[in-house]
N, CA, C and O atoms as a Tinker XYZ file with bonds, in Angstrom:
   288  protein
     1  N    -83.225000    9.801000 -111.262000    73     2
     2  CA   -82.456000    8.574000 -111.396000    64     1     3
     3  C    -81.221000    8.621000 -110.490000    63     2     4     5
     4  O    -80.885000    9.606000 -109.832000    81     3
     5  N    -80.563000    7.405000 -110.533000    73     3     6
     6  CA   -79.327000    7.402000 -109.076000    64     5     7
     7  C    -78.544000    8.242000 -109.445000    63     6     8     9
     8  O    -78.042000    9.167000 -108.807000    81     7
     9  N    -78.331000    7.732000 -111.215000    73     7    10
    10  CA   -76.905000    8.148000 -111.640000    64     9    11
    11  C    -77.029000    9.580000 -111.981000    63    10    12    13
    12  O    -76.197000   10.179000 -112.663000    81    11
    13  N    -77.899000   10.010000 -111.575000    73    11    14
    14  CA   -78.486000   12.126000 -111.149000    64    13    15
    15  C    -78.087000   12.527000 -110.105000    63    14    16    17
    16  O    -77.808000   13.725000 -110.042000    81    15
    17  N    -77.878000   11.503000 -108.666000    73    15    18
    18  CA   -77.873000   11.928000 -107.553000    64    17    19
    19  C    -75.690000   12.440000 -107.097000    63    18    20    21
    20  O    -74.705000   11.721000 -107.267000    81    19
    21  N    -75.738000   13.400000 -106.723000    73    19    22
    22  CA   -74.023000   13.407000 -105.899000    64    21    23
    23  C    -73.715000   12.432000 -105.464000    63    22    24    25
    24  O    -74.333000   11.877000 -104.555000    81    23
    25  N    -72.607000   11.953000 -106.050000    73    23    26
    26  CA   -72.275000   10.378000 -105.012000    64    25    27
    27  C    -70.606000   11.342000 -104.343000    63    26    28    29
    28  O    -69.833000   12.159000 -104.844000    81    27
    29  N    -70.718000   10.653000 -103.023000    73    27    30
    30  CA   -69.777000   11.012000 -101.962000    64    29    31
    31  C    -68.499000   10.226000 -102.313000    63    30    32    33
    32  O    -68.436000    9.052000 -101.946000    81    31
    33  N    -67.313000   10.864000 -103.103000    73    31    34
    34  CA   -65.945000   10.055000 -103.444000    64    33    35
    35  C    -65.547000    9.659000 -102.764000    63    34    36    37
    36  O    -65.494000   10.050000 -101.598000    81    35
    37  N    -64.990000    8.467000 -103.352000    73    35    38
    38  CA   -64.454000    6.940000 -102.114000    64    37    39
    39  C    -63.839000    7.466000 -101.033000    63    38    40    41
    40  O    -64.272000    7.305000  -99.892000    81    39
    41  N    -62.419000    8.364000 -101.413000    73    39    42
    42  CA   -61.642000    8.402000 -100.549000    64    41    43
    43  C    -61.990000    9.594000  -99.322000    63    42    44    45
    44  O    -61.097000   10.096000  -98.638000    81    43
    45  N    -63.219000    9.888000  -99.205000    73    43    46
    46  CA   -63.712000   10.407000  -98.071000    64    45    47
    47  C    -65.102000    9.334000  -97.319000    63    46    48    49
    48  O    -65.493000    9.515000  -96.167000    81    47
    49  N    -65.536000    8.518000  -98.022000    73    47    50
    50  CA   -66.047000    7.825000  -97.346000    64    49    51
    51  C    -64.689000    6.628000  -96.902000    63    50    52    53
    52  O    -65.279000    6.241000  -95.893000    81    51
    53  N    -64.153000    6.284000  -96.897000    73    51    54
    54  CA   -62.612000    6.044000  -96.167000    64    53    55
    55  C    -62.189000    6.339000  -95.497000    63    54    56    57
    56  O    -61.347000    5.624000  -94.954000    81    55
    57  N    -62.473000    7.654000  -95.027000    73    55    58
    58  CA   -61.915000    8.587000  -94.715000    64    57    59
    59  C    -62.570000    8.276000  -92.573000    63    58    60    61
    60  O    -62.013000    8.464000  -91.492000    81    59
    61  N    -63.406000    7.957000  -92.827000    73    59    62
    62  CA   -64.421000    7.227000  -91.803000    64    61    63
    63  C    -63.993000    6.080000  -91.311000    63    62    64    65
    64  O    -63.767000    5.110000  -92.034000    81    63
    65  N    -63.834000    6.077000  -90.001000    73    63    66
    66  CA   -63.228000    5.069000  -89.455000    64    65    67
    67  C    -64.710000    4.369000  -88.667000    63    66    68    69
    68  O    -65.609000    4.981000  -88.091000    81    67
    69  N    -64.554000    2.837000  -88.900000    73    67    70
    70  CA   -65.517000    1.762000  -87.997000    64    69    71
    71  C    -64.816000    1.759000  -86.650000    63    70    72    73
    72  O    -63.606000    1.620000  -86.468000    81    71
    73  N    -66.088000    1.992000  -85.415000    73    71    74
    74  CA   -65.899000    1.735000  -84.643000    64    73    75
    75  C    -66.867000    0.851000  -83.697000    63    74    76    77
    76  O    -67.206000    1.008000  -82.524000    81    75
    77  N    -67.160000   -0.068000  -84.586000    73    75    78
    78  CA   -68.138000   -1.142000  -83.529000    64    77    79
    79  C    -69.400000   -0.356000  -83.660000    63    78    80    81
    80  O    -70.240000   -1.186000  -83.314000    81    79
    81  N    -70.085000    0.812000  -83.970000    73    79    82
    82  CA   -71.163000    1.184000  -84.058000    64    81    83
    83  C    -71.760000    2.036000  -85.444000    63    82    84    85
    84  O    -71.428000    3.045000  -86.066000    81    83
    85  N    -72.708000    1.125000  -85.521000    73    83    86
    86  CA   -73.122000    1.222000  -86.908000    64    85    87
    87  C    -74.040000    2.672000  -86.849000    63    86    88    89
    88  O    -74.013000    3.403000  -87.839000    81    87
    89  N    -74.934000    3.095000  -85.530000    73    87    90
    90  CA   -75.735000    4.474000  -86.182000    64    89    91
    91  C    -74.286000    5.151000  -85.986000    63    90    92    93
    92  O    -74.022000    5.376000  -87.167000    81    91
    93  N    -73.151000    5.632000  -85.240000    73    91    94
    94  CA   -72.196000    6.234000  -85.280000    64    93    95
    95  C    -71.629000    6.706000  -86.618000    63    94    96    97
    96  O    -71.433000    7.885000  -86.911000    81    95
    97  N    -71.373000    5.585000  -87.443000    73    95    98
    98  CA   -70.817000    5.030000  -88.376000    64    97    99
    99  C    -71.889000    6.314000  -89.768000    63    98   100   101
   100  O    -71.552000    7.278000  -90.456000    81    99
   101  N    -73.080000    5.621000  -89.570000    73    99   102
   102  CA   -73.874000    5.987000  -90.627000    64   101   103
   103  C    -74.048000    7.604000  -90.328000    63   102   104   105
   104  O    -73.967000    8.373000  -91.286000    81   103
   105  N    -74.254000    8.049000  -89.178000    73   103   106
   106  CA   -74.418000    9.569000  -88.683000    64   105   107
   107  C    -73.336000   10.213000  -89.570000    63   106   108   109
   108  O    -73.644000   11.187000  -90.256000    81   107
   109  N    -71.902000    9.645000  -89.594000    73   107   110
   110  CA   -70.501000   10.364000  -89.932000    64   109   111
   111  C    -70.610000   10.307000  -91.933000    63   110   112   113
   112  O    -70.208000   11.148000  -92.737000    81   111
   113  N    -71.340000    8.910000  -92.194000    73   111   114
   114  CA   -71.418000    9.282000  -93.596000    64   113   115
   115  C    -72.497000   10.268000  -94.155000    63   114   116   117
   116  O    -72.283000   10.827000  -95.231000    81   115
   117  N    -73.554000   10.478000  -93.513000    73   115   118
   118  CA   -74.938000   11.565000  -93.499000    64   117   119
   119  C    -74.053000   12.433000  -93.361000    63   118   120   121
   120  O    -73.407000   12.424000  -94.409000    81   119
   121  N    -73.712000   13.063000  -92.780000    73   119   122
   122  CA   -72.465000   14.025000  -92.681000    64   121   123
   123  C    -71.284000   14.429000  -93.984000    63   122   124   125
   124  O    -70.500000   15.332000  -94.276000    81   123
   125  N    -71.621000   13.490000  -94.356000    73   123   126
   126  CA   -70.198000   13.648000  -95.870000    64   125   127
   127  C    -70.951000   14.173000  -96.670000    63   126   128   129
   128  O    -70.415000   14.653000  -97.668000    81   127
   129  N    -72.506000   14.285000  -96.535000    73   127   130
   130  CA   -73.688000   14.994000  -97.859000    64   129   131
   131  C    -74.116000   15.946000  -97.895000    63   130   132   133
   132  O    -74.972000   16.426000  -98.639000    81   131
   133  N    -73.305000   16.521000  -96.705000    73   131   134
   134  CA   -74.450000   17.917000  -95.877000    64   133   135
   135  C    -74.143000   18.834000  -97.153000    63   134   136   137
   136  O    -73.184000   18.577000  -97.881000    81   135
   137  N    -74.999000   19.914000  -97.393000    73   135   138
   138  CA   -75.354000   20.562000  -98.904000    64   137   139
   139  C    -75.995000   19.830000  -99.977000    63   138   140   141
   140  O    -76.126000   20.424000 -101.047000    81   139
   141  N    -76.463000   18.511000  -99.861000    73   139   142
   142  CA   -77.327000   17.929000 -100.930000    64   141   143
   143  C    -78.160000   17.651000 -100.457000    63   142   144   145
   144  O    -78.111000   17.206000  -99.310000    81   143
   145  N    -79.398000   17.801000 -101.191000    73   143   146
   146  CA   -80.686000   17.020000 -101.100000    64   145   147
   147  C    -80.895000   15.611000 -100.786000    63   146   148   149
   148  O    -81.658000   15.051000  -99.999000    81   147
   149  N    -80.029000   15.190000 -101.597000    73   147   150
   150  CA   -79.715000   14.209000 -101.967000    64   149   151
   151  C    -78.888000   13.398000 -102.615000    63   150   152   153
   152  O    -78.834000   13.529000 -103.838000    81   151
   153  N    -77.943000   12.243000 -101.878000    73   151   154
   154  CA   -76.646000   12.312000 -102.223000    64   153   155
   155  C    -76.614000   10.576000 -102.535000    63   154   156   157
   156  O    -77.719000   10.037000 -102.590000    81   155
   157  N    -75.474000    9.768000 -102.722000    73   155   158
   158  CA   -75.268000    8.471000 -103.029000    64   157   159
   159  C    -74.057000    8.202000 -102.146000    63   158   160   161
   160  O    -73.131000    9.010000 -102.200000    81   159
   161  N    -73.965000    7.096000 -101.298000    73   159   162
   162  CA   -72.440000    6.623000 -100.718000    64   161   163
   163  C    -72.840000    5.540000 -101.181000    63   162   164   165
   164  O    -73.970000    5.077000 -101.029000    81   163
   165  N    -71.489000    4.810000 -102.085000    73   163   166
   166  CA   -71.437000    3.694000 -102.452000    64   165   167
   167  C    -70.497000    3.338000 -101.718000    63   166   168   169
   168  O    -69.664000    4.151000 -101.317000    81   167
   169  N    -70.458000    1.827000 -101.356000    73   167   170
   170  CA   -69.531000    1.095000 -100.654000    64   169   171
   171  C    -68.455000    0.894000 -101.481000    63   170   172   173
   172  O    -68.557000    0.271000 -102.538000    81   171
   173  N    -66.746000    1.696000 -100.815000    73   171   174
   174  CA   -65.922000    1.545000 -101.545000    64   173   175
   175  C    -65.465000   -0.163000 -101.997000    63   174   176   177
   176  O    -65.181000   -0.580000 -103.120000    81   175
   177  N    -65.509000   -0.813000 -100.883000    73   175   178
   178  CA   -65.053000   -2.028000 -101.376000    64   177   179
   179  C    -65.975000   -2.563000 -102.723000    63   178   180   181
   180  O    -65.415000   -3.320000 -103.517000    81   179
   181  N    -66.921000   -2.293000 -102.884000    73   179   182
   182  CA   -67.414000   -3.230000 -104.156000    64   181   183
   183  C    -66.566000   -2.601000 -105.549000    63   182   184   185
   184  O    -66.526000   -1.454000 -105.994000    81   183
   185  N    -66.121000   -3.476000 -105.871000    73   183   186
   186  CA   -64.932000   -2.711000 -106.813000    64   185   187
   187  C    -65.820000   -2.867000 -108.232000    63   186   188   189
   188  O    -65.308000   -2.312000 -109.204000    81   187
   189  N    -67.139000   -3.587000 -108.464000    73   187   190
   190  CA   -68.278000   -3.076000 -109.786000    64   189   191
   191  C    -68.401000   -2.255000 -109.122000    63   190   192   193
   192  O    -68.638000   -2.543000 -107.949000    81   191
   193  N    -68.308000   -0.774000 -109.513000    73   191   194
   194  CA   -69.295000    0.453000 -109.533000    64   193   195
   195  C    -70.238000    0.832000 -110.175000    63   194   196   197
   196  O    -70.808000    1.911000 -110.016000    81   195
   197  N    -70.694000   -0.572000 -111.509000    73   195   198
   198  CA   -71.428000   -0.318000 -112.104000    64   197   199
   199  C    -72.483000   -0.817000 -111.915000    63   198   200   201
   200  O    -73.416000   -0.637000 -112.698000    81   199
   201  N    -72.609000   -1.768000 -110.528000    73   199   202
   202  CA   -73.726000   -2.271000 -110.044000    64   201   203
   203  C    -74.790000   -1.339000 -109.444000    63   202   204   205
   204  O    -75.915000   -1.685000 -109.085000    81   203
   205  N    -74.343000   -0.283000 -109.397000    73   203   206
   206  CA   -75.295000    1.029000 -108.800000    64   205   207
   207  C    -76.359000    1.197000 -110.049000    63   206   208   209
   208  O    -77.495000    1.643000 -109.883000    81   207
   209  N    -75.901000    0.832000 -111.155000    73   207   210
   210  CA   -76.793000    0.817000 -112.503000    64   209   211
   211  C    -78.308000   -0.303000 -112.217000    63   210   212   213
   212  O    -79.338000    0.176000 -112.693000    81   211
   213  N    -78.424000   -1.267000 -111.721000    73   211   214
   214  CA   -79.174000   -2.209000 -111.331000    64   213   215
   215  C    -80.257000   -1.749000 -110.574000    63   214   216   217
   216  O    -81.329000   -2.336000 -110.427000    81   215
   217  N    -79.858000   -0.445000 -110.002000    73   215   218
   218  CA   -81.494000   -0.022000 -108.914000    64   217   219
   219  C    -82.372000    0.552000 -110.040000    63   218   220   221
   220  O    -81.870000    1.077000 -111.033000    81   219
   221  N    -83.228000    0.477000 -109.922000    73   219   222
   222  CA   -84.433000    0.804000 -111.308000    64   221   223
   223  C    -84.782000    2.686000 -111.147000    63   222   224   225
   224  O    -84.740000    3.638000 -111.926000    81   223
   225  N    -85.141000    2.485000 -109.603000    73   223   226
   226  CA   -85.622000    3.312000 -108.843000    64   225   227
   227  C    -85.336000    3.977000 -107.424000    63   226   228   229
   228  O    -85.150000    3.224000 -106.468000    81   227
   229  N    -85.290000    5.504000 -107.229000    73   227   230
   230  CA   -85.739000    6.043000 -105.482000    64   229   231
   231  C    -86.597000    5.868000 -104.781000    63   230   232   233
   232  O    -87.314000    6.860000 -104.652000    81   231
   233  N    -86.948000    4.826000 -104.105000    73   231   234
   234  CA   -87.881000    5.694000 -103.112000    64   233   235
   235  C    -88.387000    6.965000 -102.695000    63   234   236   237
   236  O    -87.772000    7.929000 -102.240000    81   235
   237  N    -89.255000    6.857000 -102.857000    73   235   238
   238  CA   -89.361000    8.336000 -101.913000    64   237   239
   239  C    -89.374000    8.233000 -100.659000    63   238   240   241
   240  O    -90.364000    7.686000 -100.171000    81   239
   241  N    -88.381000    8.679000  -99.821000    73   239   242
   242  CA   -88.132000    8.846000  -98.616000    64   241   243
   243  C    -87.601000   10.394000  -98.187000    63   242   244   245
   244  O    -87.580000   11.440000  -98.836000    81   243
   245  N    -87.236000   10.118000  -96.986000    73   243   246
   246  CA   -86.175000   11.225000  -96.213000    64   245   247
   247  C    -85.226000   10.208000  -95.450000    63   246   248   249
   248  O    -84.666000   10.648000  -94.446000    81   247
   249  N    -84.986000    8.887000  -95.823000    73   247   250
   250  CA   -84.202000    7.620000  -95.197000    64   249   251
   251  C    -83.410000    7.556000  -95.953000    63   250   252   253
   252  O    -83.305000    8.152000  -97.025000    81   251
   253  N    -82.284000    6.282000  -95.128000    73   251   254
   254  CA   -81.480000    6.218000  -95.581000    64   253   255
   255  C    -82.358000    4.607000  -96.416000    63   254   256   257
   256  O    -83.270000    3.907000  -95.977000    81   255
   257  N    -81.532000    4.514000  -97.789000    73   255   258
   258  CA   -81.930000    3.465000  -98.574000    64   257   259
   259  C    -80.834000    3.062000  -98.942000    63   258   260   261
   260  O    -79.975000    3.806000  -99.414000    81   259
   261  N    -80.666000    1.475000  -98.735000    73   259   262
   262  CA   -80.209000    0.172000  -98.580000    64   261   263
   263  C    -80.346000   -0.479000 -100.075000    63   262   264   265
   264  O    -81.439000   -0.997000 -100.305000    81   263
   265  N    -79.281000   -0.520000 -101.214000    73   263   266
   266  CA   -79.762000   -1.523000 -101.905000    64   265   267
   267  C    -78.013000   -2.569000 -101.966000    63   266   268   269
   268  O    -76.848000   -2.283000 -101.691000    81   267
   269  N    -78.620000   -3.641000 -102.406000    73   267   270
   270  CA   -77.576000   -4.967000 -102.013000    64   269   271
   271  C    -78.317000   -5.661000 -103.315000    63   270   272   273
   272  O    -79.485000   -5.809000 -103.674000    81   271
   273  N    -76.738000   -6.080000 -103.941000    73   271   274
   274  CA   -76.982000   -6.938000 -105.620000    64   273   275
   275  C    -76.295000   -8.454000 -105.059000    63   274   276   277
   276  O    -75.320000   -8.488000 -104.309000    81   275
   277  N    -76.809000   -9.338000 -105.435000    73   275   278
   278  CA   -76.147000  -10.715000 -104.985000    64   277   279
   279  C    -75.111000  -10.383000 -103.667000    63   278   280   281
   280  O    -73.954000   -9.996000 -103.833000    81   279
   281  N    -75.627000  -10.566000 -102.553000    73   279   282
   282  CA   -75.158000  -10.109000 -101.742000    64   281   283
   283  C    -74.196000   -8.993000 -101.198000    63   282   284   285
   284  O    -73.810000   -9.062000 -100.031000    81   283
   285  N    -73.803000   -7.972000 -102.014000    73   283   286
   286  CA   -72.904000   -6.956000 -102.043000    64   285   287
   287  C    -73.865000   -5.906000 -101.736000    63   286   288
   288  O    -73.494000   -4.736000 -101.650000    81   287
């Protein structure tokens, strides 16, 4: 389940500066997980954190997975 997985604390995904490039961007947060299997970055701005409750399910992947609640 999600709420099993390490989630990466806000103030280091913050910690990450945008620079116009999004694989850049995503490379530097893959990077904030290194030692987990498998980890969670939630987007600090969504200030529900409890919308992470709403995914049912993982994929099974080795990707990065995308979920978005009423547009957030």
């Amino acid at each position: 389940m999600i709420n099993q997985l390490y989630q990466i604390p806000s103030h280091e995904i913050l910690s990450i500066e945008w620079n116009d490039d999004s694989l850049d961007y995503d490379y530097k947060l893959c990077q904030l997980g290194q030692g987990h299997s498998k980890f969670l970055v939630l987007n600090p701005e969504i200030e529900d954190t409890k919308l992470i409750h709403y995914a049912k399910e993982i994929p099974e992947t080795n990707k990065c997975i995308v979920f978005h609640y009423e547009g957030q």
